[in-house]
mmCIF file of the N, C-alpha and C atoms, coordinates in Angstrom:
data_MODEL
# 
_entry.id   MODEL 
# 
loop_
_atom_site.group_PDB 
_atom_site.id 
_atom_site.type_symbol 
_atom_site.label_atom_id 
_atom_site.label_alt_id 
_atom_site.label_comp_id 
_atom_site.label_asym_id 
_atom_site.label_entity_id 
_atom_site.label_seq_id 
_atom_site.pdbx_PDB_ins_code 
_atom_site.Cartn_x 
_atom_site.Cartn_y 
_atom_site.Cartn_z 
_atom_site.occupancy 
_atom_site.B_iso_or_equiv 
_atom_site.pdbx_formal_charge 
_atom_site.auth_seq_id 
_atom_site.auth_comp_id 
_atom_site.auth_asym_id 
_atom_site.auth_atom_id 
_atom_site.pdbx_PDB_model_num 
ATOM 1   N N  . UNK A 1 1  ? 2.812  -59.004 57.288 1.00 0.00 ? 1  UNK A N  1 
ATOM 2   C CA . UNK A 1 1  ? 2.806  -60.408 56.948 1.00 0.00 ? 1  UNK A CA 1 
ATOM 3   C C  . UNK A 1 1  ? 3.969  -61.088 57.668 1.00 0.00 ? 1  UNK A C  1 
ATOM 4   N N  . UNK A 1 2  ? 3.619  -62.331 57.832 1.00 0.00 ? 2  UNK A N  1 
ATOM 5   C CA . UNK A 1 2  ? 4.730  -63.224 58.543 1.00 0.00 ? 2  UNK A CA 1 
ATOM 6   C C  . UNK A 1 2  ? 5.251  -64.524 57.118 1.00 0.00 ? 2  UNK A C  1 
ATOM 7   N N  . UNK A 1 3  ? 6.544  -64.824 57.297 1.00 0.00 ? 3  UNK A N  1 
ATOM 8   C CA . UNK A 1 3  ? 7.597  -65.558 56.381 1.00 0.00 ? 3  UNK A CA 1 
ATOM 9   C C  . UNK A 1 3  ? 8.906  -66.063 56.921 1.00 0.00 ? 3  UNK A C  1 
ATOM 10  N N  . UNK A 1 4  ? 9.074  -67.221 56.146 1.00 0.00 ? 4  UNK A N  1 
ATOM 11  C CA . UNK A 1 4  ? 10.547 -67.377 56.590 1.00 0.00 ? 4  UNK A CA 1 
ATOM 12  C C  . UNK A 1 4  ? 11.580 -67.334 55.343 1.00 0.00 ? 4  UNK A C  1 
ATOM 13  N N  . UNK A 1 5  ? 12.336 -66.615 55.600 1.00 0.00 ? 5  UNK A N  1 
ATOM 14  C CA . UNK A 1 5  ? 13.760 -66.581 54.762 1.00 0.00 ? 5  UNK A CA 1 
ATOM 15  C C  . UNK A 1 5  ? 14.134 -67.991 54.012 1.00 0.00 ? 5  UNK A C  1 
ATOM 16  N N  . UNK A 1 6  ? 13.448 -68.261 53.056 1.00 0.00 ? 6  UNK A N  1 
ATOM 17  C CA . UNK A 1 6  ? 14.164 -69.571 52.422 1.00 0.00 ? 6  UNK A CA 1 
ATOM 18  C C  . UNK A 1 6  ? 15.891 -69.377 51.348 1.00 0.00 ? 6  UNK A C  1 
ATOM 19  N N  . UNK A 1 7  ? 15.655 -68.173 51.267 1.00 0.00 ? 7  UNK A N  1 
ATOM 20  C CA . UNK A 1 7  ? 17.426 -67.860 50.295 1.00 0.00 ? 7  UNK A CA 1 
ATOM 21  C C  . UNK A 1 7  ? 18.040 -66.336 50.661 1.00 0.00 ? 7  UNK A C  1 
ATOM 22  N N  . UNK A 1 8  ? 19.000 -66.536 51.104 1.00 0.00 ? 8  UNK A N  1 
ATOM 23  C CA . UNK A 1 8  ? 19.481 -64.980 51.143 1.00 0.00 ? 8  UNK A CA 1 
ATOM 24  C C  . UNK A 1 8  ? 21.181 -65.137 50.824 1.00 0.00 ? 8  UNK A C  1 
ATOM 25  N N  . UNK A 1 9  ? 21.700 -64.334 49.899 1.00 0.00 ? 9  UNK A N  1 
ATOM 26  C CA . UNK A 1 9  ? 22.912 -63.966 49.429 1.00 0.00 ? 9  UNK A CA 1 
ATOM 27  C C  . UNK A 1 9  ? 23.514 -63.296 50.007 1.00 0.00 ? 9  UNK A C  1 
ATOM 28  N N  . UNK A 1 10 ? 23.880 -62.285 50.984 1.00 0.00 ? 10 UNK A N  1 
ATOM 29  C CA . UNK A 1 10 ? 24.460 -61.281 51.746 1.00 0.00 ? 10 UNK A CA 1 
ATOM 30  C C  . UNK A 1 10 ? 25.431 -60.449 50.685 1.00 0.00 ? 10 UNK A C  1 
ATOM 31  N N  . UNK A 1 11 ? 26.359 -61.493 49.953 1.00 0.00 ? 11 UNK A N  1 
ATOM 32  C CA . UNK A 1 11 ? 27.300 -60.667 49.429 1.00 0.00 ? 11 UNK A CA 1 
ATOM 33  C C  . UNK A 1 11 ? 26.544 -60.122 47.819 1.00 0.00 ? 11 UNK A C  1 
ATOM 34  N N  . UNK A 1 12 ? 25.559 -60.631 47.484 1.00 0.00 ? 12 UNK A N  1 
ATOM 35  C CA . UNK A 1 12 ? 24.789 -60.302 46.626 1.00 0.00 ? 12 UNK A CA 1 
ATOM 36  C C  . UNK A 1 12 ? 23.621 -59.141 46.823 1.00 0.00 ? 12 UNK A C  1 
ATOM 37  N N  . UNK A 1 13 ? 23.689 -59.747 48.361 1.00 0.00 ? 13 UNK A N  1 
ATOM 38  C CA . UNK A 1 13 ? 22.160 -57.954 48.774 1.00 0.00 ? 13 UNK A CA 1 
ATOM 39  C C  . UNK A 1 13 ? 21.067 -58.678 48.748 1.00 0.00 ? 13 UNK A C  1 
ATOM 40  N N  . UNK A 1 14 ? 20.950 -59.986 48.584 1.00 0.00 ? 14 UNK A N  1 
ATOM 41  C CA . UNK A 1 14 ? 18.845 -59.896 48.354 1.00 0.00 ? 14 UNK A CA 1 
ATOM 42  C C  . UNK A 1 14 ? 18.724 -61.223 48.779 1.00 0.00 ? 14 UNK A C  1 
ATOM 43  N N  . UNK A 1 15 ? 17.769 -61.743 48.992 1.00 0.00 ? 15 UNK A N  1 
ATOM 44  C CA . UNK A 1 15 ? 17.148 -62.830 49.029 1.00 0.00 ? 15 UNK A CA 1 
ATOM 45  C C  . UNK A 1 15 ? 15.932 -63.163 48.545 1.00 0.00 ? 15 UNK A C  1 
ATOM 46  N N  . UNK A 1 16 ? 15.418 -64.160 48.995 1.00 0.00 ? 16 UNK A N  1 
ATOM 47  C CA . UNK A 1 16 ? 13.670 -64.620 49.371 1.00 0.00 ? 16 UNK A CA 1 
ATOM 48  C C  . UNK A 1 16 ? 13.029 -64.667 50.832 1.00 0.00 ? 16 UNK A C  1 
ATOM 49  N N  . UNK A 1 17 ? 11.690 -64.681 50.706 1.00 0.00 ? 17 UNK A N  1 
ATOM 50  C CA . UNK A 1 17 ? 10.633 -64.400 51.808 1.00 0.00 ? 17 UNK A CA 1 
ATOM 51  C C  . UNK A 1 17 ? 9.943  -65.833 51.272 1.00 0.00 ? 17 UNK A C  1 
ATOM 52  N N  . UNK A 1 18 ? 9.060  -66.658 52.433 1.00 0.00 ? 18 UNK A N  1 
ATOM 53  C CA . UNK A 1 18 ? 8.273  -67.517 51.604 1.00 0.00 ? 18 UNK A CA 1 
ATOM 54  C C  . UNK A 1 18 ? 7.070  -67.058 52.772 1.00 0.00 ? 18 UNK A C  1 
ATOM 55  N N  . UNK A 1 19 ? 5.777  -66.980 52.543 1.00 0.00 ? 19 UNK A N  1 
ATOM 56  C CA . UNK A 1 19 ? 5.130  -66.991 53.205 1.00 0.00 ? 19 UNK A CA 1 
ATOM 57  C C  . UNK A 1 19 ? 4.053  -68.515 53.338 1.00 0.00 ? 19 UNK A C  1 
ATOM 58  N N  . UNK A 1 20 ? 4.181  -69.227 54.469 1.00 0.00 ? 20 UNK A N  1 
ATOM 59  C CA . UNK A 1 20 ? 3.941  -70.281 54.839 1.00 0.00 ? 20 UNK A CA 1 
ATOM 60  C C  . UNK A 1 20 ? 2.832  -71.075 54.440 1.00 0.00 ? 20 UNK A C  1 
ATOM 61  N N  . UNK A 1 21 ? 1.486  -70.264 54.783 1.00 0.00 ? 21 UNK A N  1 
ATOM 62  C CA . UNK A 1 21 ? 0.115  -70.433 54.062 1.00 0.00 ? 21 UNK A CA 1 
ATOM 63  C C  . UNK A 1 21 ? -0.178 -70.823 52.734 1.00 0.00 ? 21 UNK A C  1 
ATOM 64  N N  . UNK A 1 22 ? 0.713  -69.708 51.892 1.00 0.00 ? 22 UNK A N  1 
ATOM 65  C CA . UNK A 1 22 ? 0.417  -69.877 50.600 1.00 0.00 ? 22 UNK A CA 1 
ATOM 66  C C  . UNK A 1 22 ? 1.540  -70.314 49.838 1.00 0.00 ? 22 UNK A C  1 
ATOM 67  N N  . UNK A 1 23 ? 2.613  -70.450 50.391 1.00 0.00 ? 23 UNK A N  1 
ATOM 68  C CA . UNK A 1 23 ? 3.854  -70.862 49.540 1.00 0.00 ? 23 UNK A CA 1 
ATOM 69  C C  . UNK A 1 23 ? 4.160  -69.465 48.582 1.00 0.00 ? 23 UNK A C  1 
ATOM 70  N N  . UNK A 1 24 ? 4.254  -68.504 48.683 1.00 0.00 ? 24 UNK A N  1 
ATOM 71  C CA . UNK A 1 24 ? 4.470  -67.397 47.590 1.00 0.00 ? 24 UNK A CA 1 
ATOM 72  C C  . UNK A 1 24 ? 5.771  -67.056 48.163 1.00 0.00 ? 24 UNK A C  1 
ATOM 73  N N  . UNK A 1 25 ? 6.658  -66.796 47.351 1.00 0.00 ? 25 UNK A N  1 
ATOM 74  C CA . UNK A 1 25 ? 7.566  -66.240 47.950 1.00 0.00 ? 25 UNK A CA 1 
ATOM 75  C C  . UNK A 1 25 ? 7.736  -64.646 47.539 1.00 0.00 ? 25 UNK A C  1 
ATOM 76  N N  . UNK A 1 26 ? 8.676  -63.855 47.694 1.00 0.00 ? 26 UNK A N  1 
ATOM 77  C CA . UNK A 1 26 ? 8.606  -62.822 47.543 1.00 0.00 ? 26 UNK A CA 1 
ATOM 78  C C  . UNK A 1 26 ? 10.434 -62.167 47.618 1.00 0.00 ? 26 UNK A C  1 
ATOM 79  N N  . UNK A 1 27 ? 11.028 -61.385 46.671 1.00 0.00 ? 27 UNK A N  1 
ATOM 80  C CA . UNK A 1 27 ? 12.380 -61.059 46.853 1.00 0.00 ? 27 UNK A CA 1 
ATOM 81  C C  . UNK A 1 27 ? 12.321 -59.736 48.087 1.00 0.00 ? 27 UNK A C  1 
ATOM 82  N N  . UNK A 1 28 ? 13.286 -59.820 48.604 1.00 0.00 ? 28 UNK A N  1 
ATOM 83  C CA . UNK A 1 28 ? 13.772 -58.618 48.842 1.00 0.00 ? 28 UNK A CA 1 
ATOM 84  C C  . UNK A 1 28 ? 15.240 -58.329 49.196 1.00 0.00 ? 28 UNK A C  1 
ATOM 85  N N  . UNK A 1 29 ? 15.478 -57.166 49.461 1.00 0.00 ? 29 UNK A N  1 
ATOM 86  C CA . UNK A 1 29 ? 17.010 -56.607 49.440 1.00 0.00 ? 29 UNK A CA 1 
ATOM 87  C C  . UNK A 1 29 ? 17.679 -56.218 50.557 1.00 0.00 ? 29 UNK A C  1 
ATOM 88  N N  . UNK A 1 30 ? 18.703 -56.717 51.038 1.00 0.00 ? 30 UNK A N  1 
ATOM 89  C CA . UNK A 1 30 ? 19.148 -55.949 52.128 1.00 0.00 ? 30 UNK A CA 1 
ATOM 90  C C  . UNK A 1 30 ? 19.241 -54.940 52.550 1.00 0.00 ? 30 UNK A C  1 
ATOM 91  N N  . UNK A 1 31 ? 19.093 -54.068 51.519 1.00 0.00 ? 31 UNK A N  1 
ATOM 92  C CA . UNK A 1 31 ? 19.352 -52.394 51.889 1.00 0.00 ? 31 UNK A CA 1 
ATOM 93  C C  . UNK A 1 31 ? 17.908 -51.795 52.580 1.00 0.00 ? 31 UNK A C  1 
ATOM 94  N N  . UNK A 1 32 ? 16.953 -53.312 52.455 1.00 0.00 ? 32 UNK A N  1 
ATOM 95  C CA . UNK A 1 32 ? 15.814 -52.834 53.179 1.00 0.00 ? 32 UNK A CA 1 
ATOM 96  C C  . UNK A 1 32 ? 15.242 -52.998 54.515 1.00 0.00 ? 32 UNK A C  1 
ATOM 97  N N  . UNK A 1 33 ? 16.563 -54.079 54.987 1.00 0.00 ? 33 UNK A N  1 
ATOM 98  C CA . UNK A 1 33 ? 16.836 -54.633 56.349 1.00 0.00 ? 33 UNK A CA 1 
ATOM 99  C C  . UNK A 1 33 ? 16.730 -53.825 57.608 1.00 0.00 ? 33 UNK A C  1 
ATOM 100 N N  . UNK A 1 34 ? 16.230 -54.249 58.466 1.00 0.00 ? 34 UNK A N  1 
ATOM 101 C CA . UNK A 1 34 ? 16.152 -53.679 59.992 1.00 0.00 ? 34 UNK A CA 1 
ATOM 102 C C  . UNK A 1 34 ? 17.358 -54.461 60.720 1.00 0.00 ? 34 UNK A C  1 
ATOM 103 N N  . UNK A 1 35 ? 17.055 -55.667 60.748 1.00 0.00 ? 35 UNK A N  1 
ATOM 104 C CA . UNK A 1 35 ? 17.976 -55.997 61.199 1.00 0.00 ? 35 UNK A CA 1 
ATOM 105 C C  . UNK A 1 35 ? 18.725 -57.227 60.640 1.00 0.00 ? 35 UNK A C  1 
ATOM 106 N N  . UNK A 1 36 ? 19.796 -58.225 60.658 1.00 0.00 ? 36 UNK A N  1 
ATOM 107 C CA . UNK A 1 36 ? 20.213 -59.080 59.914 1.00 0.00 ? 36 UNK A CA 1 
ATOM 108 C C  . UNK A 1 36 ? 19.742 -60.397 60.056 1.00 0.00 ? 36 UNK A C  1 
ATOM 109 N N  . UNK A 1 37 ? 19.344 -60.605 58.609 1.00 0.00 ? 37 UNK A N  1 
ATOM 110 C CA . UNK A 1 37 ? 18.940 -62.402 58.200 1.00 0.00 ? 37 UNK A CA 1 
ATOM 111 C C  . UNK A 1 37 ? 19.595 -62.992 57.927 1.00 0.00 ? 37 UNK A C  1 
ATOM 112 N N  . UNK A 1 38 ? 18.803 -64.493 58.367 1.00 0.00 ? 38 UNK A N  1 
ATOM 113 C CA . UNK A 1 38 ? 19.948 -65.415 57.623 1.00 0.00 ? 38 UNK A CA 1 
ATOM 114 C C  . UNK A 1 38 ? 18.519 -66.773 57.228 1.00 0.00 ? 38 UNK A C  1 
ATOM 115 N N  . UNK A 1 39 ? 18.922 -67.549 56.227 1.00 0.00 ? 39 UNK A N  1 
ATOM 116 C CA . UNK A 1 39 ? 18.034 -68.478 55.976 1.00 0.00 ? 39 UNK A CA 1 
ATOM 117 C C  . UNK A 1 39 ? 17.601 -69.151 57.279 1.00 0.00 ? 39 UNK A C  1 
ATOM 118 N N  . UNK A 1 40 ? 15.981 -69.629 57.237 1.00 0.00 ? 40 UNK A N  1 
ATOM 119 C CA . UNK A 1 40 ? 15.613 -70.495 58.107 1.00 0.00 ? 40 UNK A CA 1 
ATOM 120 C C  . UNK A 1 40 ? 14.986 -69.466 59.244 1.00 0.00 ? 40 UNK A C  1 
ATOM 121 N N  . UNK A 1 41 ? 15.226 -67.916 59.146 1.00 0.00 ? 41 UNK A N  1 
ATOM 122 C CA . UNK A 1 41 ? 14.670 -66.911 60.036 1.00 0.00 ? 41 UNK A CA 1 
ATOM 123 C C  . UNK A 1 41 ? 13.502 -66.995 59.874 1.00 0.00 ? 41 UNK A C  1 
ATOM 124 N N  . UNK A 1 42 ? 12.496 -66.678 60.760 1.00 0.00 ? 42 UNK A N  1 
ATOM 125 C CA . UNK A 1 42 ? 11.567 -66.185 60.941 1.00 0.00 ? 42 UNK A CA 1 
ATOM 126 C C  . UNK A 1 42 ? 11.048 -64.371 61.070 1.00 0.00 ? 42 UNK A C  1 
ATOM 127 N N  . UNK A 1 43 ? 10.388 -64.068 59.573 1.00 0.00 ? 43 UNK A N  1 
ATOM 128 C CA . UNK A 1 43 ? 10.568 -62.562 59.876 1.00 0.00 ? 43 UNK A CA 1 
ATOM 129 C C  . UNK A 1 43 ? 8.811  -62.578 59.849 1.00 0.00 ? 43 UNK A C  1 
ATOM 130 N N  . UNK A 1 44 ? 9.228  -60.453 60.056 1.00 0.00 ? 44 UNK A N  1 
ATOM 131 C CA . UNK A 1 44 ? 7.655  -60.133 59.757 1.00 0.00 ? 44 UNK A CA 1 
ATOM 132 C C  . UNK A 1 44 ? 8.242  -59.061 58.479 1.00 0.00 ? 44 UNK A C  1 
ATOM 133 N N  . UNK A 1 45 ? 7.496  -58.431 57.757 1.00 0.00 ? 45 UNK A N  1 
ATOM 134 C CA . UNK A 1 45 ? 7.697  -57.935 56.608 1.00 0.00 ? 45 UNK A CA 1 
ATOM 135 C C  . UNK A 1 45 ? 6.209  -57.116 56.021 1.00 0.00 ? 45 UNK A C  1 
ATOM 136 N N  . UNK A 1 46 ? 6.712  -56.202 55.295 1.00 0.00 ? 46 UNK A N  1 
ATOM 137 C CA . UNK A 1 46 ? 5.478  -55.637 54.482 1.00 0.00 ? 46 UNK A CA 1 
ATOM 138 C C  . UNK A 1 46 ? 4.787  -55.919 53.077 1.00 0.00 ? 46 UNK A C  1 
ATOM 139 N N  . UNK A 1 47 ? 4.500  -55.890 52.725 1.00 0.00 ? 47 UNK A N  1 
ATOM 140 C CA . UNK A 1 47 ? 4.577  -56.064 50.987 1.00 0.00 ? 47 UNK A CA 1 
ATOM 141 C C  . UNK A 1 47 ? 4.001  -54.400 50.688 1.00 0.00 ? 47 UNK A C  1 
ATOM 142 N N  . UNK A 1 48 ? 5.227  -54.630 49.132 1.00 0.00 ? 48 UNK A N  1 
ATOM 143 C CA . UNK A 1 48 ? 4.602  -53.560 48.922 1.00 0.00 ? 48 UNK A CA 1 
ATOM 144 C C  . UNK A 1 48 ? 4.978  -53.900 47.206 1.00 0.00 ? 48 UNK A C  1 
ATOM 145 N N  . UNK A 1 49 ? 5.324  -52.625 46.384 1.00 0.00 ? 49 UNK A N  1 
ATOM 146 C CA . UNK A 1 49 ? 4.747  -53.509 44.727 1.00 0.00 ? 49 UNK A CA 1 
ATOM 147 C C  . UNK A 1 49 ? 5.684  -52.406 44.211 1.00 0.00 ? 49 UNK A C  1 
ATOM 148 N N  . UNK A 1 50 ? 6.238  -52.704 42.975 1.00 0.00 ? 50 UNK A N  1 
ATOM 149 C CA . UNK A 1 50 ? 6.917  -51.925 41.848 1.00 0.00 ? 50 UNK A CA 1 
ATOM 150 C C  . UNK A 1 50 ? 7.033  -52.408 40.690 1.00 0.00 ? 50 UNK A C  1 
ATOM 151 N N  . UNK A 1 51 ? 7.808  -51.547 39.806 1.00 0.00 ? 51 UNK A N  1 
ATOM 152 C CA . UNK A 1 51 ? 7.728  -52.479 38.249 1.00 0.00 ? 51 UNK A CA 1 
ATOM 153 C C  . UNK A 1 51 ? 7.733  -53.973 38.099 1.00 0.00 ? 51 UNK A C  1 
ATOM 154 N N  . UNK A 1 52 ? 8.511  -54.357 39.358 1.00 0.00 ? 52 UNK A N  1 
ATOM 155 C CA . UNK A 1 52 ? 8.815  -55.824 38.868 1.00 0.00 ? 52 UNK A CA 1 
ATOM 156 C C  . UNK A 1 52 ? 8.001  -56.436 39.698 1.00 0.00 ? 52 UNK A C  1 
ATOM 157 N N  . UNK A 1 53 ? 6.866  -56.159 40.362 1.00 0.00 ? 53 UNK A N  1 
ATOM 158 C CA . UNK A 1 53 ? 5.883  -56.936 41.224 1.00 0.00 ? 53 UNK A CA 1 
ATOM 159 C C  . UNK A 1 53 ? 6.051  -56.680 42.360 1.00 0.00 ? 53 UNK A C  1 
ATOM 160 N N  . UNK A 1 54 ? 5.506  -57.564 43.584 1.00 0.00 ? 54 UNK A N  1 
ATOM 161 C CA . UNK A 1 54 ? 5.690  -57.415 45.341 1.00 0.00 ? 54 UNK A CA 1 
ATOM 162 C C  . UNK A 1 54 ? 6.885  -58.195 45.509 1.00 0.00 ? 54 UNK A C  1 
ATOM 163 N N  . UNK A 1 55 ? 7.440  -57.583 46.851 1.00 0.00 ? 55 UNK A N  1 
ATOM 164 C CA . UNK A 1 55 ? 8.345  -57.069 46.989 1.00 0.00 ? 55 UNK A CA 1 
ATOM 165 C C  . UNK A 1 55 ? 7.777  -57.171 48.576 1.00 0.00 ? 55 UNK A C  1 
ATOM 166 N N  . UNK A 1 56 ? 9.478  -57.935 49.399 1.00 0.00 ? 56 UNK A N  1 
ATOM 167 C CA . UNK A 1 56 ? 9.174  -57.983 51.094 1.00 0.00 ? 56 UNK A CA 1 
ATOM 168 C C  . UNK A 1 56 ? 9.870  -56.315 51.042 1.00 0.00 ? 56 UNK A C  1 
ATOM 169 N N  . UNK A 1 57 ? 9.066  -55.786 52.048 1.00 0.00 ? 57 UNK A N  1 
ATOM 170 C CA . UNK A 1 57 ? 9.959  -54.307 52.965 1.00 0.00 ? 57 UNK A CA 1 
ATOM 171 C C  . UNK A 1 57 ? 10.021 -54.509 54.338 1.00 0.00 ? 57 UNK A C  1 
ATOM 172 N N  . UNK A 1 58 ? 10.796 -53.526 54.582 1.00 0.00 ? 58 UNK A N  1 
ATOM 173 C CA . UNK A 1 58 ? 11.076 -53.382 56.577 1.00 0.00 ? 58 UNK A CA 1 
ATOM 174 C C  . UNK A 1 58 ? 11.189 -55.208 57.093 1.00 0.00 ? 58 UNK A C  1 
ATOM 175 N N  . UNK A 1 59 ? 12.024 -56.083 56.085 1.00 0.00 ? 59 UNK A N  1 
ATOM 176 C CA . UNK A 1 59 ? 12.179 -57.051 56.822 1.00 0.00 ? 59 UNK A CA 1 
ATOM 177 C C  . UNK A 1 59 ? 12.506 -57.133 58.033 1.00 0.00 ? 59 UNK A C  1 
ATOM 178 N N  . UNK A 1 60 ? 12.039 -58.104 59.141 1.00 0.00 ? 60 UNK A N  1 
ATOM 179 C CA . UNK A 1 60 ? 12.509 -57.929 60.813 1.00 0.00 ? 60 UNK A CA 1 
ATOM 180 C C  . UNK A 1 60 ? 12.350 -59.333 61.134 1.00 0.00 ? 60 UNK A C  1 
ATOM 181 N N  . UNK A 1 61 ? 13.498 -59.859 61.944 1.00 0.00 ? 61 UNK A N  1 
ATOM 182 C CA . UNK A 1 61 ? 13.614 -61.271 62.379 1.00 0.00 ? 61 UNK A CA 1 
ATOM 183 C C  . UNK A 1 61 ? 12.534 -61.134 63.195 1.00 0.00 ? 61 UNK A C  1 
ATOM 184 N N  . UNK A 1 62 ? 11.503 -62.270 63.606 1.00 0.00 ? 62 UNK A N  1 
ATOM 185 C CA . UNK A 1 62 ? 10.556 -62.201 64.547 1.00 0.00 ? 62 UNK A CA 1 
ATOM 186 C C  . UNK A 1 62 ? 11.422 -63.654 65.612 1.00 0.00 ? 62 UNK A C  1 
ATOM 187 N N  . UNK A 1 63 ? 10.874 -63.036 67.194 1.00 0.00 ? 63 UNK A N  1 
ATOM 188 C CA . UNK A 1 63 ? 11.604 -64.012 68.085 1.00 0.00 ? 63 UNK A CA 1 
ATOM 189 C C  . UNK A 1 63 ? 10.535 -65.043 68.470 1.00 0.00 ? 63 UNK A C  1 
ATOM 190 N N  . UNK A 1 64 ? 11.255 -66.614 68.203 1.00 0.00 ? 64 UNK A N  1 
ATOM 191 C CA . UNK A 1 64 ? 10.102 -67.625 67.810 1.00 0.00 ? 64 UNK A CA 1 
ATOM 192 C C  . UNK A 1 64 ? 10.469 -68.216 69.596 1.00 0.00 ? 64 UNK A C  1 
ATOM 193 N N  . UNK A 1 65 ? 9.690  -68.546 69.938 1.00 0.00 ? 65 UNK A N  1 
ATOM 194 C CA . UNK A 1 65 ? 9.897  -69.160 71.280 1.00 0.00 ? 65 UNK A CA 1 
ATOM 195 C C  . UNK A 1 65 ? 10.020 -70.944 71.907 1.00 0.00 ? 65 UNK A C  1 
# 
């Protein structure tokens, strides 16, 4: 899936994902990072699901041209 970073904390570890289409956003955590975000990025990401619902993984800045 493709999203852009609307909130990320760094010194907290996590942020948000929003995916564009549908407006959903989605948390995820830095410790799940490829490489480093910052709000307003453009990533690609996985979803995947746990106790507390979906969940972005393998976040990755995508290069917008």
């Amino acid at each position: 899936m493709q999203g852009i970073i609307v909130f990320y904390l760094p010194a907290k570890g996590y942020g948000y994902v929003r995916v564009p289409d549908t407006r959903e956003e989605f948390r995820f955590r830095t410790i799940n990072l490829c490489k480093p975000v910052e709000a307003g990025d453009h990533v690609r990401f996985v979803l995947k699901e746990d106790r507390k619902g979906y969940f972005a993984d393998e976040v990755e800045p995508l290069r917008i041209t």
